[in-house]
ZADO-525685 format. One line per field, with one value per residue (C-alpha): residue number from 1; residue in three letters; x, z, y. Coordinates in steps of 0.5 Angstrom, whole numbers, plus 500, padded with zeros to 3 digits. Example, Ala and Ser with C-alpha at 12.3 -4.5 7.8 and 13.67 -1.06 7.14 Angstrom:
2
n = 1	2
res = ALA	SER
x = 525	527
z = 516	514
y = 491	498
END
This chain:
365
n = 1	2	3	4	5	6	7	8	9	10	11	12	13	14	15	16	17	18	19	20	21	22	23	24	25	26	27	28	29	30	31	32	33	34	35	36	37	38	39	40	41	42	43	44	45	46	47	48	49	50	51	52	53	54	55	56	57	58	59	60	61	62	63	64	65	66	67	68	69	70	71	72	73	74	75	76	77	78	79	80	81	82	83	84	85	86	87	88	89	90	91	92	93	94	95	96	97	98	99	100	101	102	103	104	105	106	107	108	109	110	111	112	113	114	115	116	117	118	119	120	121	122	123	124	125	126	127	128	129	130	131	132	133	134	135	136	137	138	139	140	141	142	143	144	145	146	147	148	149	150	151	152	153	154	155	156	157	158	159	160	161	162	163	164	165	166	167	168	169	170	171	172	173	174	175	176	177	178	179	180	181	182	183	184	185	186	187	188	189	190	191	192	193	194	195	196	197	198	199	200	201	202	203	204	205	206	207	208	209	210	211	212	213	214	215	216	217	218	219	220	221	222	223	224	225	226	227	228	229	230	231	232	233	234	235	236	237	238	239	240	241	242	243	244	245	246	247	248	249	250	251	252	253	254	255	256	257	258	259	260	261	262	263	264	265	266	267	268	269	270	271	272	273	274	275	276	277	278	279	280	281	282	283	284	285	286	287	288	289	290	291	292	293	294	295	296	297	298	299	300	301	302	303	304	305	306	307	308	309	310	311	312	313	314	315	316	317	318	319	320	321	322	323	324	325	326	327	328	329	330	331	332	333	334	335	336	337	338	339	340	341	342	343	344	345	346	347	348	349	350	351	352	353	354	355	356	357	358	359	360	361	362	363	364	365
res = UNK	UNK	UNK	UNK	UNK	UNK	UNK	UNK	UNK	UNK	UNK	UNK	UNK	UNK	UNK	UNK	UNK	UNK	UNK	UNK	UNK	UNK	UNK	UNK	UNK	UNK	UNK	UNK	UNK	UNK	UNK	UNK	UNK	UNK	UNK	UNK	UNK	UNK	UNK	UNK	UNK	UNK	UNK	UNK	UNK	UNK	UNK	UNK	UNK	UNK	UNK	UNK	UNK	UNK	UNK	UNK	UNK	UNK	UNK	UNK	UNK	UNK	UNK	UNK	UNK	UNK	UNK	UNK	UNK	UNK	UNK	UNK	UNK	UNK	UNK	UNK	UNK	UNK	UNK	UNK	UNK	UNK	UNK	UNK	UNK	UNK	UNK	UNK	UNK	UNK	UNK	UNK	UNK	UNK	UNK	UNK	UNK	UNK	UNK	UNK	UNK	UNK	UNK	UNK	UNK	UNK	UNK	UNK	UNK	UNK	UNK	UNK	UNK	UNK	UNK	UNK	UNK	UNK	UNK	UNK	UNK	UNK	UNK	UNK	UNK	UNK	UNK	UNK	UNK	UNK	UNK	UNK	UNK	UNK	UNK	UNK	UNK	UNK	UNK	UNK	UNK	UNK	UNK	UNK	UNK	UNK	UNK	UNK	UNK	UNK	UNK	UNK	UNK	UNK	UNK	UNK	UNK	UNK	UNK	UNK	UNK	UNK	UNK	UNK	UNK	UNK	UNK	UNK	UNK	UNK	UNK	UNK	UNK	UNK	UNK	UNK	UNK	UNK	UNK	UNK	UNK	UNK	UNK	UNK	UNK	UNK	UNK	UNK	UNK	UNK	UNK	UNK	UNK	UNK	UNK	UNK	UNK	UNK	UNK	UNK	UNK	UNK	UNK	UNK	UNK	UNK	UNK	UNK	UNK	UNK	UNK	UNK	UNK	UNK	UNK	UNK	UNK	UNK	UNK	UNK	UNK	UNK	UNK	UNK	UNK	UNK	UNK	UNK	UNK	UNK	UNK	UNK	UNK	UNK	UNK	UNK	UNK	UNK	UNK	UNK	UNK	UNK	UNK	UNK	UNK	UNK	UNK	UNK	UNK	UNK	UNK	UNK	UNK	UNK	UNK	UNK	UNK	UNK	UNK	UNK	UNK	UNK	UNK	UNK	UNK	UNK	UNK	UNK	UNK	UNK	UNK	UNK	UNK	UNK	UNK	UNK	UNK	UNK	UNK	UNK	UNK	UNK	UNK	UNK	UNK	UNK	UNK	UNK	UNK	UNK	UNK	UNK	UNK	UNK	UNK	UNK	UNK	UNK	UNK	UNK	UNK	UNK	UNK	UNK	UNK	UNK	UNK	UNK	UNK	UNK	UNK	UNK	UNK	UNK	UNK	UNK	UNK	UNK	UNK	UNK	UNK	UNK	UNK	UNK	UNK	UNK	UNK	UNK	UNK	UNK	UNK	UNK	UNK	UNK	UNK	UNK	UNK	UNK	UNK	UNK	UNK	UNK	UNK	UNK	UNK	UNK	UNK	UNK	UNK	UNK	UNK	UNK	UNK	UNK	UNK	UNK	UNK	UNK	UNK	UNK	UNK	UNK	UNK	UNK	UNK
x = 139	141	137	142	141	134	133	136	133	126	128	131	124	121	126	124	116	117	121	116	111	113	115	118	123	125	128	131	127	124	116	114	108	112	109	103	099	103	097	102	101	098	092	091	092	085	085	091	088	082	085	089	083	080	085	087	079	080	087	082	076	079	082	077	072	075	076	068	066	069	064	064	066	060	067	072	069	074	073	074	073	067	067	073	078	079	071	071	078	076	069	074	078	073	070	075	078	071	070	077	075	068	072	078	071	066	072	076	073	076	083	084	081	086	092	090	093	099	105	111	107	102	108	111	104	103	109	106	100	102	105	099	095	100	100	092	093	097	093	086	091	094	087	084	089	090	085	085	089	095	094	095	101	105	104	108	114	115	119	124	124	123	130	134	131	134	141	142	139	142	146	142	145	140	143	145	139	135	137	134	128	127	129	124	119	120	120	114	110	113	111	104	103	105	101	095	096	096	089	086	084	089	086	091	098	102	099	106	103	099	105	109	104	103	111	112	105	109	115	110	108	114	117	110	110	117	115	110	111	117	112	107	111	115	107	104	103	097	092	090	085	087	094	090	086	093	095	088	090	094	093	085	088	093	087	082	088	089	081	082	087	084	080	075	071	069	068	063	061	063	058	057	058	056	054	052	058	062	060	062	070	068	066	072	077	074	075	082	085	082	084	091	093	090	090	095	099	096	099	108	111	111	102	102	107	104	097	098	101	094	090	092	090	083	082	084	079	073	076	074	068	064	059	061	069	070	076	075	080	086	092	098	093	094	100	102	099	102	109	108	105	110	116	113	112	120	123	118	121	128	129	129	134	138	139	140	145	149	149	152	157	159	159	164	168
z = 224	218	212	208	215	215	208	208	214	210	205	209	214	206	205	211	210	203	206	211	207	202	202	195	197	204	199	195	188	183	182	176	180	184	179	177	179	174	169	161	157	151	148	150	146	144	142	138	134	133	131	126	123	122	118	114	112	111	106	103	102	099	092	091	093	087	083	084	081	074	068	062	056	050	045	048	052	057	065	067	072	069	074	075	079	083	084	091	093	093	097	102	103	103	108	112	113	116	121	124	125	128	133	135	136	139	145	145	143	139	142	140	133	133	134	126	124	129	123	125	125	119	115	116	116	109	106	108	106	098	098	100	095	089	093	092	085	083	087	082	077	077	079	073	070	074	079	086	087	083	086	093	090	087	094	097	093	099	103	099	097	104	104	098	102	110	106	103	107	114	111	115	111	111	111	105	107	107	101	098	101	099	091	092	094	087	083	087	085	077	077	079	074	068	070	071	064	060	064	062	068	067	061	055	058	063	064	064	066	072	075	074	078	083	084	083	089	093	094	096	100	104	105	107	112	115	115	119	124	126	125	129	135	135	135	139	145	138	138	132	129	129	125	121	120	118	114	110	108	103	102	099	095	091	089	088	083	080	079	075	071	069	064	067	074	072	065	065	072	079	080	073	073	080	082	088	088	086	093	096	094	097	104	103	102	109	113	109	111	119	120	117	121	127	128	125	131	136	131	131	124	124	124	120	113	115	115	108	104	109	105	098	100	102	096	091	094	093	087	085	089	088	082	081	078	072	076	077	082	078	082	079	080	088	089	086	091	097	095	095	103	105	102	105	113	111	110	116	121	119	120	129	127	123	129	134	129	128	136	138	132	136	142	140	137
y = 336	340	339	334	329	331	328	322	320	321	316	311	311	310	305	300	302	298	292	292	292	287	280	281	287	283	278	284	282	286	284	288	291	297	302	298	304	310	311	311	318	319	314	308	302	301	309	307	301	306	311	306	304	310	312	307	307	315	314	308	312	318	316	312	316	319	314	314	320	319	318	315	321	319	322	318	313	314	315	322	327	332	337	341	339	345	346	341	343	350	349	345	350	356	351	349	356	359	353	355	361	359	355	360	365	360	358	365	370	375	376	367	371	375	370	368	375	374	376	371	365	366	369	360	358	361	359	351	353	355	348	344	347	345	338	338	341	335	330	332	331	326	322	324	319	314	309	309	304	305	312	309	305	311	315	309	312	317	313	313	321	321	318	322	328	326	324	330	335	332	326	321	314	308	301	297	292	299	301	294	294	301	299	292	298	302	296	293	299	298	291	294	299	295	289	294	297	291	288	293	297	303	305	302	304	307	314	318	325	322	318	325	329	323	322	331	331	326	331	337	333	330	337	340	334	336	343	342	337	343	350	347	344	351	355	350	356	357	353	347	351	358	354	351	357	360	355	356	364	363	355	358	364	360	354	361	363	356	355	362	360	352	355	350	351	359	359	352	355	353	347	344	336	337	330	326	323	329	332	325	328	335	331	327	333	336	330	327	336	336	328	330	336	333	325	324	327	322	316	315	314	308	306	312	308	301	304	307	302	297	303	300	293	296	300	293	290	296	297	289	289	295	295	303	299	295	292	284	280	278	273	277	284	282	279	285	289	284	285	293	292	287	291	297	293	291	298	300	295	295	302	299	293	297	303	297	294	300	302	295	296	303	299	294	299
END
């Protein structure tokens, strides 16, 4: 036989073994149980949720870590930051950037050292890094005005940046019924900041120039997004750390810059206003910089937008039950809070219903 009659008479032997072998086949019916035993790749639904878990915890803990560290100015009796702002994102980066370099020589020696100074991919990874650090710029200065739970709202407003982005730069559309769920989100967001300022928690007013830093961070923040979820699959023969260690390179020198220029952090001394609180927000940068770049790869868009718009509830409710806060349980409060996560989960669900709907149209057609 040549190798054509050879193969075929392989698989009809495979074939009659099978229906032999199986009630069901004989009958010609599909059980569910033919592949029963093909293990599914990537975690397993139990390392989802936990990881889902963490890191709404994470995005929850972080502003209002934060939030924590303020102290009552004795002229103004407003709550601030008394440290400087730049002081813990620079002891992160400083931090960060030497535990990659640790790691690249702990697991490859000098020659994995070596690919941190590899010229094209630290010239893309470089470009990324100046824009985290305006996005960690922005961040501390919009929550020296705003608490953690408005912070957490506003960042909400991403998805629909995202959207102008998407039809602008590649002219993907959203449906009408996306186009309202998403105005419902900006309003739902407005309808919180307002009634946060008028109970007092905000400090008098809407705080202008703190929602302009978080909207301007979450720009910054959207397009870094992009860019790095693309550079870091192009440059995946490069181990994470050693991109990270990249991204670090200019991500340290332009926060450095910056705390030179604040007239703050040098002038009154590195760790002036330092206080236990103050390296709590230091110990949150690390994990908040390490579990983006690395966990968030394992968890899809979708659990990773209903689990910040969750991380809003979940700093509500520490904002209201912790005695560091002066935020009490309000009903309007927290029905707004609930409108901006169910609007958020409607947008993220309909993105499905939408892309079916369009192909069942196409196919009509």
């Amino acid at each position: 036989f040549d190798s054509a009659s050879q193969a075929r008479l392989a698989a009809s032997s495979l074939l009659s073994s099978l229906h032999a072998s199986s009630p069901a086949m004989q009958a010609g019916q599909y059980t569910g149980n033919e592949f029963k035993d093909v293990k599914p790749s990537g975690p397993s639904s139990a390392a989802k949720a936990g990881l889902f878990c963490f890191f709404v915890l994470t995005r929850a803990l972080h502003p209002t870590i934060i939030d924590a560290s303020k102290t009552i100015n004795a002229e103004t009796g407003k709550r601030g930051i008394a440290y400087s702002n730049m002081s813990v994102v620079l002891g992160e980066c400083v931090f960060t950037l030497i535990a990659a370099q640790l790691m690249a020589l702990a697991f490859g020696g000098m020659k994995e050292w070596r690919m941190i100074l590899e010229p094209k991919s630290l010239k893309v990874f470089s470009a990324i890094g100046f824009m985290y650090a305006l996005g960690d710029y922005l961040e501390m200065a919009s929550m020296g005005a705003l608490s953690g739970a408005a912070y957490q709202v506003l960042l909400q407003s991403k998805l629909v940046i995202t959207a102008l982005m998407l039809w602008y730069v590649k002219g993907a559309k959203q449906a009408s019924l996306q186009w309202n769920l998403l105005v419902l989100i900006m309003l739902s967001m407005c309808v919180y900041m307002i009634g946060g300022s008028k109970s007092g928690s905000g400090g008098g007013g809407i705080p202008i120039m703190g929602v302009l830093n978080v909207l301007l961070k979450v720009t910054v923040s959207c397009l870094c997004a992009v860019l790095s979820d693309k550079y870091m699959k192009d440059f995946k023969s490069l181990p994470f750390y050693v991109q990270l260690a990249q991204l670090k390179v200019v991500w340290t020198l332009t926060i450095l810059v910056i705390s030179f220029a604040d007239g703050t952090t040098w002038q009154q001394g590195f760790f002036n206003g330092w206080t236990p609180a103050a390296c709590g927000v230091f110990s949150s940068f690390i994990v908040k910089c390490w579990s983006t770049m690395a966990i968030l790869s394992l968890l899809d868009s979708v659990l990773k937008n209903i689990g910040e718009a969750s991380a809003v509830l979940v700093i509500y409710f520490m904002n209201v039950c912790l005695p560091m806060f002066p935020d009490k349980f309000e009903v309007p409060s927290f029905l707004a809070v609930m409108v901006v996560i169910l609007s958020v989960t409607a947008y993220v669900g309909a993105k499905s219903v939408c892309e079916k709907a369009a192909l069942y149209d196409k196919m009509k057609k």
